[in-house]
VODO-603050 format. One line per 3 residues: number of its first residue (from 1); for each residue x, y, z of N, C-alpha, C. Coordinates in steps of 0.05 Angstrom, whole numbers. Layout:
<nodes>
NUM = X,Y,Z,X,Y,Z,X,Y,Z; ...
</nodes>
This chain:
<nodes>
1 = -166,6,-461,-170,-23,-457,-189,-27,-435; -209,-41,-440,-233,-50,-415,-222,-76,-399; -225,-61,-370,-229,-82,-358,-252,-98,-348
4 = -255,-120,-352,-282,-141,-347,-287,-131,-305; -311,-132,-304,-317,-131,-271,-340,-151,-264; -341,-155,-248,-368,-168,-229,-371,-159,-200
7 = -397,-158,-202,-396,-151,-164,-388,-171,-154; -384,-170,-125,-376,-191,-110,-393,-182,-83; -390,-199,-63,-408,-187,-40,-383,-191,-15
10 = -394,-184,15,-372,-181,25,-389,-204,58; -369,-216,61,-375,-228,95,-362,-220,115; -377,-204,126,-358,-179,147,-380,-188,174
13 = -360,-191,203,-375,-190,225,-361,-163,239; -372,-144,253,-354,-121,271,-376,-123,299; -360,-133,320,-366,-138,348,-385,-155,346
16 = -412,-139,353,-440,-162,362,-463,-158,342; -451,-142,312,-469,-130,305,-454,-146,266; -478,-157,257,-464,-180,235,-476,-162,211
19 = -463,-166,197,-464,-160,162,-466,-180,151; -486,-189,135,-497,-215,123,-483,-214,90; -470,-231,81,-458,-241,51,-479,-239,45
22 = -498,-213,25,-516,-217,18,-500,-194,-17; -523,-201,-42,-512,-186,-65,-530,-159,-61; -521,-141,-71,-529,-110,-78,-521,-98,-104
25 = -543,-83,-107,-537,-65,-141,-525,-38,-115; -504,-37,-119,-489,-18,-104,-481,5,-108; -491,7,-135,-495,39,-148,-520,49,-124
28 = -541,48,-115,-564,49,-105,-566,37,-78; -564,44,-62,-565,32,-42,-593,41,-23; -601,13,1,-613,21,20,-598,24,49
31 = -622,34,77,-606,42,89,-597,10,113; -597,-8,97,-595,-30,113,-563,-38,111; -556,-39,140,-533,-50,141,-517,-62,120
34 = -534,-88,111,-530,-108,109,-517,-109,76; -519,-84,57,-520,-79,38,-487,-70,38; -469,-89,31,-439,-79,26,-421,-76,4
37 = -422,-58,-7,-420,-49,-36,-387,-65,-46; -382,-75,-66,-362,-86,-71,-354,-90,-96; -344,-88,-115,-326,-83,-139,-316,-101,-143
40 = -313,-126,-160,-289,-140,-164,-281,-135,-188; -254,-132,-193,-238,-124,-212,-229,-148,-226; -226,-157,-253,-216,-180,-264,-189,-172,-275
43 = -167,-188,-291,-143,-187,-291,-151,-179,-330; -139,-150,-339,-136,-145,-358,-120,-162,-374; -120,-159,-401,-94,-175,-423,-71,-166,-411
46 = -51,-185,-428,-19,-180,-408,-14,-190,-383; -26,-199,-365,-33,-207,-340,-35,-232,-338; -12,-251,-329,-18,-282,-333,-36,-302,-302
49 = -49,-312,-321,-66,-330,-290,-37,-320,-255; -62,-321,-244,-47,-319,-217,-26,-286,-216; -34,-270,-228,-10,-248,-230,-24,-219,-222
52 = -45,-215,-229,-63,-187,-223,-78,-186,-193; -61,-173,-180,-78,-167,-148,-53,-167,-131; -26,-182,-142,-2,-179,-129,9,-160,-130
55 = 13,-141,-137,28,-112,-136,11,-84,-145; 2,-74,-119,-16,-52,-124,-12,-26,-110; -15,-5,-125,-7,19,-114,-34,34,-109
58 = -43,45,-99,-61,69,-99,-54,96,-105; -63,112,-116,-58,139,-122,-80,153,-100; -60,172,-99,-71,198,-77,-102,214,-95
61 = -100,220,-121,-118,227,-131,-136,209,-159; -155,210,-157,-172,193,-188,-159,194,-216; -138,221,-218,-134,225,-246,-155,220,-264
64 = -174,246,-253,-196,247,-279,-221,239,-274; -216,208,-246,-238,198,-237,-239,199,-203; -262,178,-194,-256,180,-166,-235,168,-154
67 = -224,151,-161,-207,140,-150,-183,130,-168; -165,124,-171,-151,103,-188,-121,83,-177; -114,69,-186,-89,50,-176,-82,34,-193
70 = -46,34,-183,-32,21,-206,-23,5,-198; -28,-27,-227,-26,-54,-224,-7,-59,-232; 23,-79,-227,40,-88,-244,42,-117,-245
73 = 54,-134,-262,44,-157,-272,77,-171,-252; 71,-190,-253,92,-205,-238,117,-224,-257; 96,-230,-287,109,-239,-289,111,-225,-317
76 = 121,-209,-320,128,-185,-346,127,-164,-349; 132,-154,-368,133,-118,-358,109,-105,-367; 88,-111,-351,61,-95,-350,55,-80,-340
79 = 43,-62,-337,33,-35,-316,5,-16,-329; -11,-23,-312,-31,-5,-324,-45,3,-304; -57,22,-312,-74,49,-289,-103,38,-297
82 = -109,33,-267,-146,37,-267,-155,56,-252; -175,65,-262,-192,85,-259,-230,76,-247; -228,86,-227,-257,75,-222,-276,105,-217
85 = -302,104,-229,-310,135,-230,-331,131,-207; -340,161,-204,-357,158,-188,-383,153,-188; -392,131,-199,-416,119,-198,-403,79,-207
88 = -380,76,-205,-377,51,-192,-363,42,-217; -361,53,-241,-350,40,-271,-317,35,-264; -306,17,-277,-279,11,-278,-269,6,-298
91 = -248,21,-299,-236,15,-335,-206,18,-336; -182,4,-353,-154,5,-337,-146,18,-371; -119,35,-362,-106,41,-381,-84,28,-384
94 = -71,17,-412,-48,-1,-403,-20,21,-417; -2,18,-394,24,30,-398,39,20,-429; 38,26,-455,46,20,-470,74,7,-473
97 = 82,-14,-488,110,-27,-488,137,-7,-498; 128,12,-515,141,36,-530,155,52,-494; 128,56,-478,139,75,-462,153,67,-439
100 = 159,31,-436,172,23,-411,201,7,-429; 208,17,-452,227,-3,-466,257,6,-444; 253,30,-424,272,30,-410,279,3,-393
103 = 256,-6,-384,262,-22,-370,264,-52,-378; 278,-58,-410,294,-81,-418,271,-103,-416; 252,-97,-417,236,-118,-415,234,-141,-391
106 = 242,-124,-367,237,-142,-340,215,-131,-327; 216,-136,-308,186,-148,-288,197,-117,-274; 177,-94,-264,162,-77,-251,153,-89,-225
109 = 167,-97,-200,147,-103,-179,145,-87,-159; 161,-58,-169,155,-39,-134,145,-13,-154; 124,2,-150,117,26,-150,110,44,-131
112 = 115,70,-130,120,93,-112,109,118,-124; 81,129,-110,80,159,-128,91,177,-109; 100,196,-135,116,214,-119,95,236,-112
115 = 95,246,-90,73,266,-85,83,291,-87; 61,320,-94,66,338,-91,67,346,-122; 64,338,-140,75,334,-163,44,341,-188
118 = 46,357,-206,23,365,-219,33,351,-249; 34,345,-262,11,315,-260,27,286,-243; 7,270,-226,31,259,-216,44,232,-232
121 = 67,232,-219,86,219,-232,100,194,-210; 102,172,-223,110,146,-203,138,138,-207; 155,121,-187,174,115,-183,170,84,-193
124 = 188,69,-218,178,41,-219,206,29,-210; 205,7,-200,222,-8,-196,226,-38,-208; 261,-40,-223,249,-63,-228,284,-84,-222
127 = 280,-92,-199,299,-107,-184,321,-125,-206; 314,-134,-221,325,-156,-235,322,-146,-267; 346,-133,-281,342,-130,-306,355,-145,-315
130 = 330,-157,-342,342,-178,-358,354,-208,-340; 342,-208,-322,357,-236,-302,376,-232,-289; 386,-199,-293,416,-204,-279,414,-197,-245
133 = 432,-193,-231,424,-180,-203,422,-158,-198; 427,-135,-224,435,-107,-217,395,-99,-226; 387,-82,-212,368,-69,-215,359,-36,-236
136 = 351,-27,-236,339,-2,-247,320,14,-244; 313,32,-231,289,52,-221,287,68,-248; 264,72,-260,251,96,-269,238,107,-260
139 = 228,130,-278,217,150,-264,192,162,-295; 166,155,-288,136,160,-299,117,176,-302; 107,194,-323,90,211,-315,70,205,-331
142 = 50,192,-331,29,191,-349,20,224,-363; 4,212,-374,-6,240,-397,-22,250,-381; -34,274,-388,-60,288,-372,-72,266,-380
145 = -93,264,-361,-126,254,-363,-141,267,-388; -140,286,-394,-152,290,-428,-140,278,-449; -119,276,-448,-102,251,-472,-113,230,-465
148 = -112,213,-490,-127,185,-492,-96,170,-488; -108,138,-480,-78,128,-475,-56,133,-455; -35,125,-465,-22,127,-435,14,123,-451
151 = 11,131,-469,39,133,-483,67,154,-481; 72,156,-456,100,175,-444,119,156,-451; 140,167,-432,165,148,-443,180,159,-420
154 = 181,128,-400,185,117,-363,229,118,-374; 234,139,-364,260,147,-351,274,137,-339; 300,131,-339,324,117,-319,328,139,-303
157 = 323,125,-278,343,148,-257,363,138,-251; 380,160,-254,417,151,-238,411,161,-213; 427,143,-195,433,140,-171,465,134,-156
160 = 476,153,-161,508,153,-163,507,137,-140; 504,141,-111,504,123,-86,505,104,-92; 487,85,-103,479,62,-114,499,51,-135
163 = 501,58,-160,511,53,-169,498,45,-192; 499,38,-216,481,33,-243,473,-1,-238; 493,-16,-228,489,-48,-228,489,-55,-195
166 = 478,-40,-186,473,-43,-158,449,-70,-146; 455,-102,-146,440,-113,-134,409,-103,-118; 392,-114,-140,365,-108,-129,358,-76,-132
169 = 378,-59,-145,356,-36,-132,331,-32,-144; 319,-20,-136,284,-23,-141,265,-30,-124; 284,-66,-106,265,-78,-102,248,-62,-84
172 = 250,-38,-61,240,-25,-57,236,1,-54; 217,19,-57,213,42,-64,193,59,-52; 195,86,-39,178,103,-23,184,131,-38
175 = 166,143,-29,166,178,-36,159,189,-15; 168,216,4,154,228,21,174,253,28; 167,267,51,182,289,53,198,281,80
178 = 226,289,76,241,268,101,258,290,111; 259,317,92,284,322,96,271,364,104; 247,368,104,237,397,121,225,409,89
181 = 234,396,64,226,414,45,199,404,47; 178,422,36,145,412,45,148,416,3; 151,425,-8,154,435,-33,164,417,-55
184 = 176,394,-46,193,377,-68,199,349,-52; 192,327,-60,181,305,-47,216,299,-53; 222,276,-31,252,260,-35,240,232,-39
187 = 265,219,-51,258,186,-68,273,171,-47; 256,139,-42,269,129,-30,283,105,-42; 302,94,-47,308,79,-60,319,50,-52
190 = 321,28,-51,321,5,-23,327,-15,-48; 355,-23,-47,370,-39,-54,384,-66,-39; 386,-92,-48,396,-105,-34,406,-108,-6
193 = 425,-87,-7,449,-81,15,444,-58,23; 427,-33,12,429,-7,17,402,10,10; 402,31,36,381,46,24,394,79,16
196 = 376,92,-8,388,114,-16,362,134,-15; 367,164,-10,353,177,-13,358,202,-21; 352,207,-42,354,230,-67,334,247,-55
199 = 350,278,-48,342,298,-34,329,317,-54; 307,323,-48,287,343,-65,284,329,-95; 289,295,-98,279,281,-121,285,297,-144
202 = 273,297,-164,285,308,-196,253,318,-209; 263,330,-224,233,327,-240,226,311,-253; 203,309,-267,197,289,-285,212,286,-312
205 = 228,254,-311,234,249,-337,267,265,-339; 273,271,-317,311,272,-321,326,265,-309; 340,263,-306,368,241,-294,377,240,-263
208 = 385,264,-254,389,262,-230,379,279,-211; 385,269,-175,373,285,-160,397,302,-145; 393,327,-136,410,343,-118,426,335,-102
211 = 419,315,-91,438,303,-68,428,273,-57; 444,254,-58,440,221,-54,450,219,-22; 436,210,-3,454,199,12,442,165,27
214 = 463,153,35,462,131,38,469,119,69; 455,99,83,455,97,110,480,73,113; 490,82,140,518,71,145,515,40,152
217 = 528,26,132,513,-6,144,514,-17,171; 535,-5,188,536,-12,212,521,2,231; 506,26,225,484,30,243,462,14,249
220 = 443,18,221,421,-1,219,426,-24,197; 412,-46,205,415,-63,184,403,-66,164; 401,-61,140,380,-53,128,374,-80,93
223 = 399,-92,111,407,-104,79,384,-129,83; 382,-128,55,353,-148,44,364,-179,34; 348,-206,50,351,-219,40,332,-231,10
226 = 350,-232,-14,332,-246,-33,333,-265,-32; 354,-289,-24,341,-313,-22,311,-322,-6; 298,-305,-3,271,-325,25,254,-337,0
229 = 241,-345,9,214,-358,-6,207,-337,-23; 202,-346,-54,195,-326,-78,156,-311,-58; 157,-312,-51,124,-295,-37,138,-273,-24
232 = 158,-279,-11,175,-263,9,185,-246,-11; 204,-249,-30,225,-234,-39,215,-215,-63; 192,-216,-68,177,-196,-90,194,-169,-83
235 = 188,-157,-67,194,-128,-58,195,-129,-31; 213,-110,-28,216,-98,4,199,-73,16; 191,-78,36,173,-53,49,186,-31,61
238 = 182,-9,47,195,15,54,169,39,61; 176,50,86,155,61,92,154,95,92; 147,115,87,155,140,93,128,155,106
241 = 134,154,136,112,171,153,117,189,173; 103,202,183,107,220,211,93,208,237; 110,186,252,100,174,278,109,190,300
244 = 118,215,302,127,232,322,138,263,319; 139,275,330,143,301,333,179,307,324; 174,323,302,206,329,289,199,358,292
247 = 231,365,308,232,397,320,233,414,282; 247,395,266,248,403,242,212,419,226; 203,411,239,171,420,234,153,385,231
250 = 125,398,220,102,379,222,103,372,195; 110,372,180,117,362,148,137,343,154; 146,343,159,176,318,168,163,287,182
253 = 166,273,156,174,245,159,193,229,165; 191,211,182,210,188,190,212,170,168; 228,153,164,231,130,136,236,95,167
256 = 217,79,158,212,48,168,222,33,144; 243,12,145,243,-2,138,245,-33,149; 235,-53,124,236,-72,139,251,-98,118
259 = 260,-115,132,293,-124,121,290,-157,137; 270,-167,121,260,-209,131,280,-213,114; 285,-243,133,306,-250,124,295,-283,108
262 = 319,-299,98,308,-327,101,316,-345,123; 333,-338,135,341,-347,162,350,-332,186; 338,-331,213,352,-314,227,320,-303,234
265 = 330,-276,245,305,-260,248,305,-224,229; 287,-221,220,286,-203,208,281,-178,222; 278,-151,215,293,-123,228,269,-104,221
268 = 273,-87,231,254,-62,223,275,-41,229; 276,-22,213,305,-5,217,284,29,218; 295,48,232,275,82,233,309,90,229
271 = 300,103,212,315,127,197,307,145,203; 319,174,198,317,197,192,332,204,176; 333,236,163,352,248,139,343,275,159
274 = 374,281,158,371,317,165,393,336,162; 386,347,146,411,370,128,431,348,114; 411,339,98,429,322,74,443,297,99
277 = 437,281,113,452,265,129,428,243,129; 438,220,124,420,202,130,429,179,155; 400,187,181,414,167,201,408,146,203
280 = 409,136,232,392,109,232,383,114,265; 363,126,276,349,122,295,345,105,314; 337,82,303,330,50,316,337,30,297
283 = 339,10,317,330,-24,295,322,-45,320; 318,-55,304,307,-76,320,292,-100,312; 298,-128,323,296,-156,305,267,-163,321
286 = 262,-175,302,238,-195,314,234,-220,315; 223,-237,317,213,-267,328,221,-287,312; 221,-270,282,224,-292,264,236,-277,240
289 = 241,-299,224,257,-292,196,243,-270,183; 216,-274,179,203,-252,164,191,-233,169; 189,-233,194,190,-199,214,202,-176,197
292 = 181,-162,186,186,-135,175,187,-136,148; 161,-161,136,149,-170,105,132,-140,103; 115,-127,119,96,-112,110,95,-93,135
295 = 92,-66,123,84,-51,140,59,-31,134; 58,-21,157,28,-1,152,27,26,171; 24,49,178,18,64,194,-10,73,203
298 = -16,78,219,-54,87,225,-49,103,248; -75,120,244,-78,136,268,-95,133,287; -89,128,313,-107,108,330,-132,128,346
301 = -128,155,343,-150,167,363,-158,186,342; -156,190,314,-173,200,299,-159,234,287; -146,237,305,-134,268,296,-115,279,279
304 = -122,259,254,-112,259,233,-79,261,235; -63,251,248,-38,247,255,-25,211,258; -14,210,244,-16,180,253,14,173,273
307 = 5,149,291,7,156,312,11,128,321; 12,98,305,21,71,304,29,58,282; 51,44,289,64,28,266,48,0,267
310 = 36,-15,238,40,-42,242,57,-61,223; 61,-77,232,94,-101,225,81,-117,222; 87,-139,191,71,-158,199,95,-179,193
313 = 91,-208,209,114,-222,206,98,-252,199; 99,-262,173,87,-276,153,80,-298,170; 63,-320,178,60,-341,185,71,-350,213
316 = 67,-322,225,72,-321,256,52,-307,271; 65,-277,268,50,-259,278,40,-221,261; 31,-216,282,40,-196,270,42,-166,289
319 = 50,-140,287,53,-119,317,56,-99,315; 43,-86,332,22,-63,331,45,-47,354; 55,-24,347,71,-6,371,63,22,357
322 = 49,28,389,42,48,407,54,73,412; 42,99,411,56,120,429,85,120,421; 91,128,405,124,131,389,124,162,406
325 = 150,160,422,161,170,438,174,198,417; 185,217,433,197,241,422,219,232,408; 229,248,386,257,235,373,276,239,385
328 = 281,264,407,304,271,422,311,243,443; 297,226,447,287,196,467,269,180,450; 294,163,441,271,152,411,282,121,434
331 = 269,120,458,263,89,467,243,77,456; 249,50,442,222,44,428,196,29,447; 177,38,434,152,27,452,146,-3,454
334 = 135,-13,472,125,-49,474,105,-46,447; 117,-74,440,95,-77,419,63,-96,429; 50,-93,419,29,-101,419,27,-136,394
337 = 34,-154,407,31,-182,394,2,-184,385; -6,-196,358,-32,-201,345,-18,-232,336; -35,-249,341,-34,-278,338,-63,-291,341
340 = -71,-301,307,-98,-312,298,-95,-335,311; -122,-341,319,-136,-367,337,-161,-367,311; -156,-406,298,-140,-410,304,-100,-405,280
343 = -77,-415,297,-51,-397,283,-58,-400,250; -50,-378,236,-62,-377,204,-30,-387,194; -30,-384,164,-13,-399,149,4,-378,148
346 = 3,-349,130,15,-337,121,4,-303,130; -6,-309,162,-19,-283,178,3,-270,185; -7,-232,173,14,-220,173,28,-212,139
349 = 15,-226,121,34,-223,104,26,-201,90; 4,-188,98,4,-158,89,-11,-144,101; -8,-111,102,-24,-102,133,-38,-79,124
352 = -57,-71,135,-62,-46,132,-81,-19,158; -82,-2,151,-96,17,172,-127,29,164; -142,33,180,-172,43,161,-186,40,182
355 = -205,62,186,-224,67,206,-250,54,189; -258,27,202,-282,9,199,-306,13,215; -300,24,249,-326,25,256,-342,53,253
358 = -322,80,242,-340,97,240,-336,116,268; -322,106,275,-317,121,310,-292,135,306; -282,147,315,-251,159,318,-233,146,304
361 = -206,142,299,-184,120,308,-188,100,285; -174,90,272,-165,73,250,-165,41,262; -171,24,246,-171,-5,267,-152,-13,242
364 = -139,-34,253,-123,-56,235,-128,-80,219; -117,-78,199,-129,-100,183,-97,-119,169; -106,-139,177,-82,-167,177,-89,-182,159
367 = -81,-196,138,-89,-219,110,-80,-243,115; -80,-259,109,-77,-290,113,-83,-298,79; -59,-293,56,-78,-300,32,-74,-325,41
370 = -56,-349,45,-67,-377,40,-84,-394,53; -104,-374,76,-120,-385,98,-130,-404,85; -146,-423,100,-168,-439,89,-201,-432,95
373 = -209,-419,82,-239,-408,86,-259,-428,69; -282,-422,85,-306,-441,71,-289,-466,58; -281,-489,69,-252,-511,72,-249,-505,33
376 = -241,-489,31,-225,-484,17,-190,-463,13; -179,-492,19,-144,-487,8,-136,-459,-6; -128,-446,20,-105,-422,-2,-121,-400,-2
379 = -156,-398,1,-177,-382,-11,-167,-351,6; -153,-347,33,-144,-324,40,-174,-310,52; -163,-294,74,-180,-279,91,-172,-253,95
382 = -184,-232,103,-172,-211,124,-185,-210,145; -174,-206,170,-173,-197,199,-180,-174,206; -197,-168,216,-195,-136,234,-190,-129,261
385 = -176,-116,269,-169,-112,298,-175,-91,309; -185,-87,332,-188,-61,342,-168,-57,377; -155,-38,382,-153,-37,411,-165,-34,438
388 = -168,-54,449,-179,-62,477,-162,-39,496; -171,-20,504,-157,-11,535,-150,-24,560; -178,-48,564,-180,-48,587,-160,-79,585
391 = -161,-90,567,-140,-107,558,-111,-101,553; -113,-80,546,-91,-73,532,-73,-88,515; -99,-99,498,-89,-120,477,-103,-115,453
394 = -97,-122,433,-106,-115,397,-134,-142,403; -165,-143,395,-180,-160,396,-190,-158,365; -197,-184,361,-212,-183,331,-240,-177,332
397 = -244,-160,315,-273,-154,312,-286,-164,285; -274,-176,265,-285,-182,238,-268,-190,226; -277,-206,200,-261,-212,182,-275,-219,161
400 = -268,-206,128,-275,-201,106,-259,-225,89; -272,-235,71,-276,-251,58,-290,-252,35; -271,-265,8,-295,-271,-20,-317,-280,-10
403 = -343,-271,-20,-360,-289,-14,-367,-319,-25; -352,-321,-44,-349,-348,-61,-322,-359,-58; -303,-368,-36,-283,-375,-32,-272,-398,-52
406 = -247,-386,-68,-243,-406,-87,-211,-426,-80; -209,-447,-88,-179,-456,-74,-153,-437,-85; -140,-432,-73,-108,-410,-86,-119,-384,-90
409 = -147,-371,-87,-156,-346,-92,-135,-321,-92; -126,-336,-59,-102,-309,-49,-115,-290,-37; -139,-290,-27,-143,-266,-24,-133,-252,0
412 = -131,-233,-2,-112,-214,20,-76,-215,13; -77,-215,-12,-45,-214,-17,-31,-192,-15; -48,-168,-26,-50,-147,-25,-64,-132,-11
415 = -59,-103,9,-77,-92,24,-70,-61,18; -89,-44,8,-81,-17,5,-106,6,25; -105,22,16,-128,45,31,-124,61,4
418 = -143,68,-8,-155,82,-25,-164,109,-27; -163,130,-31,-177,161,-36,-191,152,-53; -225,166,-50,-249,145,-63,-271,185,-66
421 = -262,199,-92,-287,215,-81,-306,213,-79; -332,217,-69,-351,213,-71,-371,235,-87; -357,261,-94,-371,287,-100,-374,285,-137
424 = -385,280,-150,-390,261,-178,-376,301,-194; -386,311,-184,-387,342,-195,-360,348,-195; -351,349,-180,-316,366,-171,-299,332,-190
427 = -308,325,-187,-295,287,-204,-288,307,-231; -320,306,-247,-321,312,-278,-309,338,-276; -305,361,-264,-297,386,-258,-264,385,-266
430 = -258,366,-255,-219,367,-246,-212,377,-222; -233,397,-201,-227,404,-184,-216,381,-162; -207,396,-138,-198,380,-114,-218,366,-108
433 = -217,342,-89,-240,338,-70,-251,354,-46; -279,357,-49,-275,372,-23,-277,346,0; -261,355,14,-256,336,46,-282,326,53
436 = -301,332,65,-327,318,71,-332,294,43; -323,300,26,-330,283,-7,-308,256,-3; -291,258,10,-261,244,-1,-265,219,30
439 = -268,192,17,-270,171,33,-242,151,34; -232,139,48,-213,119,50,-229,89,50; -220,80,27,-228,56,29,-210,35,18
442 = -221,5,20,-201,-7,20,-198,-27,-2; -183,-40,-13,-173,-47,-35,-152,-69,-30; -171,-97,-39,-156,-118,-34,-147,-132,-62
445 = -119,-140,-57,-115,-159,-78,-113,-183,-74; -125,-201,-92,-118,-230,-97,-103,-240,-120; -102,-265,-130,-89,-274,-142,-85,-262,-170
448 = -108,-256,-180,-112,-253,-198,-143,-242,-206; -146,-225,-187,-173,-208,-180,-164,-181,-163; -171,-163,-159,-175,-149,-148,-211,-131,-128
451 = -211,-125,-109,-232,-121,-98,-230,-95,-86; -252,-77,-94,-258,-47,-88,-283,-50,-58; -278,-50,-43,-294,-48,-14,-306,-11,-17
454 = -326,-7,-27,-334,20,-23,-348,24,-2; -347,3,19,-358,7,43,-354,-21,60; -337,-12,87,-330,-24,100,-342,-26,133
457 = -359,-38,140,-375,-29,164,-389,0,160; -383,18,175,-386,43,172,-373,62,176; -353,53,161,-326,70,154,-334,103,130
460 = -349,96,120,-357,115,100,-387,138,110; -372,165,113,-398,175,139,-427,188,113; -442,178,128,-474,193,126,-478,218,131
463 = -480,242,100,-494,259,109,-510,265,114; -521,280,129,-553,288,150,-575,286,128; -595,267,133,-613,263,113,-610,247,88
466 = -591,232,86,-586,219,62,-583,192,73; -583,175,64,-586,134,66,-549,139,72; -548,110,77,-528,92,100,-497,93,73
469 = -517,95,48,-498,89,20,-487,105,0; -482,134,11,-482,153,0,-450,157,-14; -442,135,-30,-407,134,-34,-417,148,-65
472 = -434,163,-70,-440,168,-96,-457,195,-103; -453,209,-113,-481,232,-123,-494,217,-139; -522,224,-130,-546,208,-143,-550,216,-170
</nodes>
């Protein structure tokens, strides 16, 4: 199934040095700044007005192409894989109705790939089956990339912890390695009241995992409010990363979660799992109800370790913490407050990490979909932040924008980071990327659009002798 595209252009300022909203054939580039390559993605069939750009996953690899990511529909049980190649084409595959009839014909709003995994395979979530409160996780493996289509058949996972009619489960979902195996990824599973994590996960397409365990409610708080505002209660952010040194080895991730409420103040909870035990580390509330809507991790000095959390707390603020201390002394660090001048509507409501200027160190990027840009209502922005030393404060350096700001656009609903190869050869090959080839870039959703940024300032590096635009073999 084709998806429809148009370029779009991009309005980006970084410090003292401006990027002009200007259009480009972005297959081809020159070596002028000013030239910012951009993708817009339109909303495939199945996809109702206002529904495509709200729930997006990125995949670690292209499957087949340079890049690809998975869309689910909000308001039905849609899911389809796009594929963008490397010379800029976009085309989506749609998850057949045959192969999601597990999931009763409800709404898909959390996806999770499980990594490590040959061919990979995703975690779907779908909070509310059939209207009721009890949820259901499957478990996905699309076909190879040489099969046409996309016709498998998406698996129930049991989750004895949980329970089969367990309120919400689905609504959120992570994959990573938590527990020392580097070899077999664990599932994270984030239910209403509870989070679960299935040790060394299952294989593709069978029923259960080795060992479930579940965090003590009176440690951390972890339980999710669904009543908040339907923007709020889509899904819960569950995070799986390495912000510090585990004696368990350098493969070992921490699990962030975050738990807004509709009243009160909402939580960010640090877990760990070790020898089948799942703890609770930290928690800790924030300012407002929706403290701990979105999270993000980045690495601030470049050495491929990441090394800051960001929190974003919807139509307040949003915060940036520093220097995550050893786990044996897990005191948590001052956060770093980010608050738009002037205050935005719904700033914070989704976050992300990505190195924009090209220098070391990852800068931050904050969304505002219902800002008011070019005085148009709802049209949504993103923020960029970088860290001040001598301040020792988060300062804005830019902010990206449709260049045709439309009212309710949304843009910035969605914020991901992308694996983008750039090597056209090793693409058509099946081979890996090689590293110098493999770019992070970023990937915004709107309402009902999606947007491919193949170049963000100068986030994307120049090799010796070649133009400013090299996201492509010629």
């Amino acid at each position: 199934m084709g998806t429809p595209t148009r370029l779009a252009t991009l309005a980006f300022s970084l410090l003292l040095l401006a990027f002009g909203a200007v259009g480009c054939n972005w297959t081809k580039f020159d070596d002028q700044a000013a030239d910012a390559p951009v993708r817009s993605v339109g909303a495939p069939s199945g996809f109702d007005s206002h529904d495509f750009g709200k729930s997006i996953t990125p995949l670690s690899t292209g499957r087949g192409s340079a890049a690809a990511f998975v869309a689910t529909s909000l308001n039905g049980t849609h899911v389809v894989l796009v594929k963008v190649d490397s010379g800029g084409g976009v085309k989506s595959e749609a998850v057949s109705d045959s192969a999601l009839v597990a999931a009763e014909s409800s709404t898909i709003t959390s996806v999770a790939e499980i990594p490590g995994g040959t061919p990979t395979s995703l975690l779907l979530g779908s909070p509310r089956v059939r209207d009721q409160d009890f949820g259901r996780v499957l478990t996905y493996t699309p076909p190879d990339p040489a099969n046409s289509g996309m016709d498998d058949t998406a698996k129930t996972l049991l989750i004895p912890l949980l329970g089969s009619n367990d309120p919400g489960m689905g609504r959120g979902l992570a994959a990573g390695y938590l527990d020392g195996v580097a070899e077999t990824a664990d599932y994270v599973i984030g239910s209403d009241n509870e989070i679960a994590v299935v040790i060394d996960g299952v294989p593709a397409n069978t029923a259960v995992g080795t060992t479930t365990v579940g965090v003590a409610p009176l440690a951390c708080d972890v339980s999710y409010d669904a009543q908040q505002d339907n923007r709020f209660a889509v899904r819960r952010p569950i995070l799986a990363a390495r912000l510090w040194a585990d004696p368990r080895g350098a493969a070992v991730q921490q699990l962030f979660v975050g738990a807004p409420r509709a009243t009160g103040t909402g939580t960010l909870s640090i877990l760990t799992v070790a020898n089948g035990t799942l703890g609770c580390l930290a928690s800790m509330a924030g300012p407002s109800a929706e403290f701990g809507h979105a999270l993000a991790a980045g690495d601030a000095n470049g050495d491929g370790v990441n090394d800051f959390l960001v929190v974003g707390a919807p139509g307040q603020q949003a915060f940036v913490y520093q220097g995550w201390p050893a786990l044996v002394a897990p005191a948590l660090p001052a956060a770093l407050a980010i608050t738009p001048t002037p205050m935005g509507v719904d700033f914070g409501f989704a976050v992300a990490a990505l190195n924009v200027d090209g220098l070391p160190g990852d800068e931050v990027l904050i969304s505002d979909p219902r800002a008011t840009v070019g005085g148009k209502t709802g049209a949504g922005h993103v923020l960029i932040y970088k860290f001040d030393p001598a301040a020792n404060a988060m300062v804005q350096v830019g902010e990206i924008a449709a260049h045709s700001p439309d009212t309710d656009e949304n843009f910035g609903y969605t914020l991901n980071v992308l694996n983008f190869c750039r090597d056209a050869a090793a693409v058509a090959a099946g081979a890996v990327c090689p590293p110098a080839a493999l770019s992070r870039i970023l990937l915004v959703g709107a309402a009902n659009e999606v947007f491919v940024y193949f170049r963000v300032g100068d986030n994307i590096p120049t090799p010796a002798g070649q133009t400013v635009a090299d996201v492509r073999a010629p």
